[in-house]
C-alpha positions as CSV (number, residue, x, y, z in Angstrom):
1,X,117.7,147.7,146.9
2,X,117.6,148.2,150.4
3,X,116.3,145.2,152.8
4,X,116.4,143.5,156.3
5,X,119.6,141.9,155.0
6,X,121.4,144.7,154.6
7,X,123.0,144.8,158.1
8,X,124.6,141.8,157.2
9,X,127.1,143.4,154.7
10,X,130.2,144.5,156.5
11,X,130.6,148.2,154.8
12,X,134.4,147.9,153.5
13,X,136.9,150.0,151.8
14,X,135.7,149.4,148.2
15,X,139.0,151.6,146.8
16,X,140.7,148.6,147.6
17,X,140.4,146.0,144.5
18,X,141.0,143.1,146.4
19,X,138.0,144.0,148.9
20,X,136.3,144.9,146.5
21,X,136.2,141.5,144.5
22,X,135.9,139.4,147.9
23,X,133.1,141.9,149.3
24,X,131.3,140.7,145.4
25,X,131.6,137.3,146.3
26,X,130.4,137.8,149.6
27,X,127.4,139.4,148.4
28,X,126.4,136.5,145.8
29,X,127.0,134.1,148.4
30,X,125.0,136.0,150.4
31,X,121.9,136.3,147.5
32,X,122.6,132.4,146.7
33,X,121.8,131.5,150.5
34,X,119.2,133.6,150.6
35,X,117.3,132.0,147.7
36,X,118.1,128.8,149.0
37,X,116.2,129.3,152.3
38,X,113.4,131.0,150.5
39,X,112.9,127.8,147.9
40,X,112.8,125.6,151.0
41,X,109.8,127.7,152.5
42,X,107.7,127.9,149.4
């Protein structure tokens, strides 16, 4: 699922749990921005 956001995701160490959950959040953050911005173009 690669695209031109991906260099936006800090790579982390994902054995750590807590990272792991925050690095989740960031992500869906991340996906909820980005269909935000794209619902504003159309």
């Amino acid at each position: 699922m690669a695209d031109e956001f991906d260099y936006l995701i800090p790579t982390v160490d994902l054995s750590n749990p807590e990272l792991q959950k925050r690095e989740q959040d960031y992500i869906v953050l991340l996906n909820r921005a980005r269909s935000h911005i794209f619902d504003r173009i159309v």
